[in-house]
Every structure is written in C-alpha cells, then in structure tokens.
N, C-alpha and C positions, 0 to 999 in steps of 0.2 A: 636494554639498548643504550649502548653509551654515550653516544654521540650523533647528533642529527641528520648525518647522512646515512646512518643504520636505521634510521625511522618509514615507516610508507610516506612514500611523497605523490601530493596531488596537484598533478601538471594537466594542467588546461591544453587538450591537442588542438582541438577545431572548436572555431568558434562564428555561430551564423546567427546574422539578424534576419529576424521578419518580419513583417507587413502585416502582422499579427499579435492578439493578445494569447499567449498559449498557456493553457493552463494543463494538459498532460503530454509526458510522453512514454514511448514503449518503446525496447529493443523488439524486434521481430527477433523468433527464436531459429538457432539454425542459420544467420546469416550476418551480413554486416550492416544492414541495415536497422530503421529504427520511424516510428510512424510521432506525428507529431497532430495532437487536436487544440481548436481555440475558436475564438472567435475574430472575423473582420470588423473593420470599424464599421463596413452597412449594417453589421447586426447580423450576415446569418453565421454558418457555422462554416467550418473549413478543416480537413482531416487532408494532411500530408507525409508520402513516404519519400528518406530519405536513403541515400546508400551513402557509405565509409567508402572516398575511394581515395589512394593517395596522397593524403594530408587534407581533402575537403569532401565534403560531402554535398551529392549532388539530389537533384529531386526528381523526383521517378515518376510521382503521379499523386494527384491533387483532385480531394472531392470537395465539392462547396454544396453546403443542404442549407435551410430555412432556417433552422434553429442551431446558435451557437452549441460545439459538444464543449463537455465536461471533463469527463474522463472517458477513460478506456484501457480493455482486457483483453490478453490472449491464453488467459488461464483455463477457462475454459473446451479450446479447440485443440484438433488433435493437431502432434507434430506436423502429416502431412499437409492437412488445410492450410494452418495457422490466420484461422479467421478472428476478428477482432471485436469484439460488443464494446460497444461505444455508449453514455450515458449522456443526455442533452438538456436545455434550460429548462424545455418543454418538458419532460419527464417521459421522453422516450426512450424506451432500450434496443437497441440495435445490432445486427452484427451483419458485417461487410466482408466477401471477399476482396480482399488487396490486389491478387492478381486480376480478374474479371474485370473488375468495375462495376457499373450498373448499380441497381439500388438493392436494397439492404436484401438479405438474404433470412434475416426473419427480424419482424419490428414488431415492438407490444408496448404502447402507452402502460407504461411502470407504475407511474406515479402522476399524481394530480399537479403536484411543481417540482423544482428541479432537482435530478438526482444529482448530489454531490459527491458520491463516493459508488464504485461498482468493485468485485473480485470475482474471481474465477476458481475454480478448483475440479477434476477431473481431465480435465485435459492435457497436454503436454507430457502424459505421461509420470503426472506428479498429483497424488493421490488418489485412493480406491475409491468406486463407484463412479454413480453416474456422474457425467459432466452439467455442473450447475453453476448459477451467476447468481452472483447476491446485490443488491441496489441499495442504497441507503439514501435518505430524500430530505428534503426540508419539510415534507407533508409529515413527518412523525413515523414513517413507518419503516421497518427494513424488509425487502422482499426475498424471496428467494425464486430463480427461475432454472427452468430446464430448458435448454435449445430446442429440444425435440418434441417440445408441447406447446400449444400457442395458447394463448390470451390470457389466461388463468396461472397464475404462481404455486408453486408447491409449497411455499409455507410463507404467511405472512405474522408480520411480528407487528403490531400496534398498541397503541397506549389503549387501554380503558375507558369504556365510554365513560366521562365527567373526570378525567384526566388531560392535564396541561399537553402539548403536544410538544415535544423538544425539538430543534431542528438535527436530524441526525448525519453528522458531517463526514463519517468515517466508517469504513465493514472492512471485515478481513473473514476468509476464512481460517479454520486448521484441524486438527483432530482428526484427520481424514486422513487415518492408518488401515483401515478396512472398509468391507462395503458396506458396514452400517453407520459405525459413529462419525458422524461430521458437527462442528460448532461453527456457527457465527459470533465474531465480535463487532459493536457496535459503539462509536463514542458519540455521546452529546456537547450539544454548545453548552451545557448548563455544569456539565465535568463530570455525567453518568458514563459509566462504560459497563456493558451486559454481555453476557456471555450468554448467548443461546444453544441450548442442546437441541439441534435437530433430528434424535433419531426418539428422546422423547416429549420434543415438541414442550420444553420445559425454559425456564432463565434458568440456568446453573448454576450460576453467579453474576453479583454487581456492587458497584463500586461508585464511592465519586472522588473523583482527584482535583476539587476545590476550585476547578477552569479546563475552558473549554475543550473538548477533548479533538485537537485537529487530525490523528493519523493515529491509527491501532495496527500492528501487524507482528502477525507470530513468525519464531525464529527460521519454523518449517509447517509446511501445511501439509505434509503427509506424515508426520510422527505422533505418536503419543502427545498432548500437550505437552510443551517442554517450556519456553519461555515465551513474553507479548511484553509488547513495547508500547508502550502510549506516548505519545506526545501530544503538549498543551497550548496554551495562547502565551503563557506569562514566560516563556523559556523554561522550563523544567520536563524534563520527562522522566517516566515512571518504567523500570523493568521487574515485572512479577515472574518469579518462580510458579509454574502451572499445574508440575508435578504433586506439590502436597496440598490437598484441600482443607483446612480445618472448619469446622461445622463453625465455627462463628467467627473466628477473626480471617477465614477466606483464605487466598494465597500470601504467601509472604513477598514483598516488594521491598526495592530500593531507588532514589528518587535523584534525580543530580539534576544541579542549575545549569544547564547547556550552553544556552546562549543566552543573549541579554532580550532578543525579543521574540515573538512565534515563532517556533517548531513547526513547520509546514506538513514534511516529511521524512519518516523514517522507512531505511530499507537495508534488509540486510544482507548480509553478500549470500549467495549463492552457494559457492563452493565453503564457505566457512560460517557455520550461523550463529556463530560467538561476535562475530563481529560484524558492523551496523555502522553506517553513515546517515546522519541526519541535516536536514537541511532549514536553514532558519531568515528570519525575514530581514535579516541585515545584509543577505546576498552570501552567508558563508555558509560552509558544506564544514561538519565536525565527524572524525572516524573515530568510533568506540571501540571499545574491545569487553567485554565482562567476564569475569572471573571468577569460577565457581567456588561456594565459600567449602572445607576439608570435608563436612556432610552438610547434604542437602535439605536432610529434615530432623525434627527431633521433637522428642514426647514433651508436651507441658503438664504443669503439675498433675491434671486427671491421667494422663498416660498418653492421652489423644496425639495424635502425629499431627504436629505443622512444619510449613517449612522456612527454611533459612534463606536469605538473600545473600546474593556473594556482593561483587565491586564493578564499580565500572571504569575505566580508566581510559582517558583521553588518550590517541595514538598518535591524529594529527588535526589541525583544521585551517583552512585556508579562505579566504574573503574571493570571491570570484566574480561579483556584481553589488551597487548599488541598491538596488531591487528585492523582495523577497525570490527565493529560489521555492518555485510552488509545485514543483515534481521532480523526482527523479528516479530513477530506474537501472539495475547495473543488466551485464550482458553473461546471461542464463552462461552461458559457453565459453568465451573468455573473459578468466578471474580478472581484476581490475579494472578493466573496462567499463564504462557506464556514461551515461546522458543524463542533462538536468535542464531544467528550462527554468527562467527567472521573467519577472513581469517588465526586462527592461526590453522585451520583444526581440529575446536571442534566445538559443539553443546550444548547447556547449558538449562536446562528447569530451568525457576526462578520462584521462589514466592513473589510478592509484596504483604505486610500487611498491614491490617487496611486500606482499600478501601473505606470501607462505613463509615469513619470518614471525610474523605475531605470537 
C-alpha cells in the first residue's frame, strides 16, 4: 500500500451520548440494529436497542432491571430468535427476547459475584452442536451453560480446593468444527490464560503472559483451532498459532506493543479472520492484519512438531475518544461496519474501508 489513501480508513459515522455508563455492545444479527448494556447512575441496570437509520440512530426499546449488566451474547441463539444472554453485577445469567419484552426468558444465578465476560457458540448458525454460553466471574470460576437446561451448568471449571481464586475477566469459545469438540478459553487478572477441552473435560493448555489477561478471542469458533488473540493491561497483545501443539513449549506465539495503555478489546472481523481491531484505554481503535510465516510448523531437534509465529502489521489506528474504548463488536453481515462504546457515555457505529484490499 503506497500511499495513505490506499490504506482502510476508520470514519466515525454516528455518534450518541448517553445517560449511561455502557460497558457492552452487540450488533443484532440479520439487521441494522445494535443492543447496548450498562449501568444508571441509580445503580440498576439498563439494556437498550438501537436502529441505523439515516445517519442516526434511533432507540427502539429500553429495559431497566435491578442489577447493573455487564456483558452480553447472541452467540448462542438461533438466527430466527436472536435472543440475547446478558451477564449482570449480581452474577446472574439471563436471556431476553428483544422483540417481546417482558422478563427474561430463562435466568440462572451463574455465579456468587459478577460475571465479567460471557460467549456463545451454537447459535447463529456458527458452530456444531448444541447451543451453549460460557460465563467467566470474579468468583474463580468459568461455567458453561445450556439454554435448554436450567439451574445446573454443564461443565464447571474451578480452582482447587486450597488454591488462590483468580478473578477470571475474559471466556471465549472455539474448536467447535463438530458435534463433539468444543474449547473454552479463559484469561486471568494474574496473566493465566487456559485452554479448556470440553469434550474431555481436561486444561489442554495454559499459559501466563506476565499481566492481566483483559480479552481472549479465537480468529473463528467453528474451525479447527486456528489462531487466539489475548490482550493485556500493560498494552501488549499476544497472537498464538493454535494449530501446532508441542508437548512442552505449547503453541508458538508472537507478541506486539499495541498501544501505550490497556487493551480492552479485541475483535476480529467477520468476513476476514486474519484481521483484528483492538481497542485500548487511550480511547483508540488499532486494525491488525497478521501474516502467515512460509510454514507453519517445523520439527525441533527431537523431530517433535512445533509451530511457527508469522507477523502482525499495523493497517491503521485512529484516537476516537478520551476515555477507554471498553467494547466493541463489528456487524456479522456488512464487512466494515461496527460499534464501539467508550466510558466517555457514547456509543459510536464506525466504518472501516477498503477491507477487501488487505
């Protein structure tokens, strides 16, 4: 790319304050809307949908519950529904029809304190088997649930009894190419990140990346492992190759200083899962790209297969707020497209261009 208008450019379209502290958002899939969860200043909780119309976007309908949410998922739900699980201070798990209203359409106290991190997988038509939500909490533990079972989780991940309890701030699914194999990943405040095998109820793998682990998310969650992205507290983030496992030195990774302060979140596009936008606490949004090194893996001196790290190469990055940028989310359907909320109590839907020139 020789020149800076051949580069992806990230144009701020619509830009909304609110009367709120918002800590996630979600494109609704299938439409031009987009749900937004936070907290009021009374303390309770506040989930709102908005729609793209015209250059603004207007609000459609607003739930206010008792307990501030946290996050929330539509990974889970099928295309039709597109019902949402929502994770709260409280450590409750929820899932809401958007159209309906009314109260929650299944709820299970998760966790003893508040979930921090939720994901979905089976739904939308984006990976095999059943449809499950995973939770990640400050109580130590990562859950796994099923919609269509109540009160009881299908697999719970906790520390050891006379083990320290970390606060676990990040889950992601992936590995969910068939109906059997599905992994959780999991980051700590302390810079563990584990890799869960849920089909045999094993750690797979684990790691520590020296700080706090804020945001894990693999490149696709219906492939074969391919790549996972960590990002940290100190500005650095980590991308492991998922593909070669070595019996002791694990995946091979490569590591870049991103930004100068937390790494909030990373997400990576959709229609291209080489490339990734991350968002950091200085209020900028950075577009990656990474690039595979000529082979992927190769024998060390025993003969054993590890693998190789390729490159990561900045495409673009852009200062958008003040504030850290604490979610963001692009739009399943059209490439470019995406929403990001920052703690300055705004909501932003941006367009990044020329995607299909990277």
């Amino acid at each position: 790319m020789s020149t800076p208008f051949e580069k992806p450019q990230i144009i701020s379209h619509i830009q909304k304050s609110l009367n709120y502290t918002i800590f996630d958002c979600k494109w609704i899939p299938c439409s031009a809307k987009f749900v937004c969860v936070g907290n009021l200043a009374c303390g309770t909780g506040v989930l709102q949908v908005y729609q793209v119309q015209r250059g603004e976007v207007q609000l459609l309908r607003e739930i206010e519950k008792a307990k501030p949410f946290k996050c929330g998922t539509f990974g889970a739900s099928s295309l039709q529904q597109r019902h949402i699980a929502t994770g709260d201070f409280d450590g409750n798990l929820n899932i809401w029809d958007l159209e309906a209203g009314g109260g929650p359409l299944y709820a299970v106290k998760a966790h003893q304190e508040i979930i921090n991190s939720l994901d979905g997988v089976g739904g939308l038509g984006v990976g095999d088997g059943a449809p499950e939500i995973a939770t990640g909490s400050r109580d130590g533990t990562v859950k796994v649930w099923d919609p269509r079972q109540k009160d009881a989780p299908v697999a719970n991940m906790e520390p050891v009894a006379g083990e320290a309890k970390r606060d676990c701030w990040t889950v992601a699914f992936g590995h969910a190419f068939n109906a059997q194999d599905r992994c959780v990943c999991a980051g700590y405040d302390n810079g563990d990140i584990k890799l869960f095998d849920l089909r045999n109820m094993s750690v797979r793998w684990e790691t520590n990346i020296k700080n706090g682990v804020c945001c894990v998310e693999f490149d696709r969650k219906d492939i074969n492992m391919n790549k996972l992205v960590a990002t940290s507290l100190e500005g650095t983030f980590h991308v492991f190759d998922m593909r070669t496992q070595h019996p002791t030195k694990g995946f091979a990774s490569v590591s870049e200083k991103g930004h100068k302060s937390t790494i909030w979140q990373v997400r990576h596009l959709p229609q291209n899962r080489d490339v990734f936008m991350t968002a950091g606490g200085a209020g900028n949004l950075h577009l990656w790209k990474y690039d595979y090194p000529a082979q992927r893996s190769k024998d060390d001196s025993e003969g054993v297969a590890m693998g190789v790290a390729g490159t990561v190469n900045l495409l673009q990055n852009v200062t958008l707020s003040t504030q850290p940028i604490a979610s963001l989310d692009w739009s399943p359907d059209k490439q470019g497209l995406c929403v990001c909320s920052a703690f300055d109590q705004s909501v932003r839907v941006l367009i990044v261009t020329k995607l299909n020139c990277v």
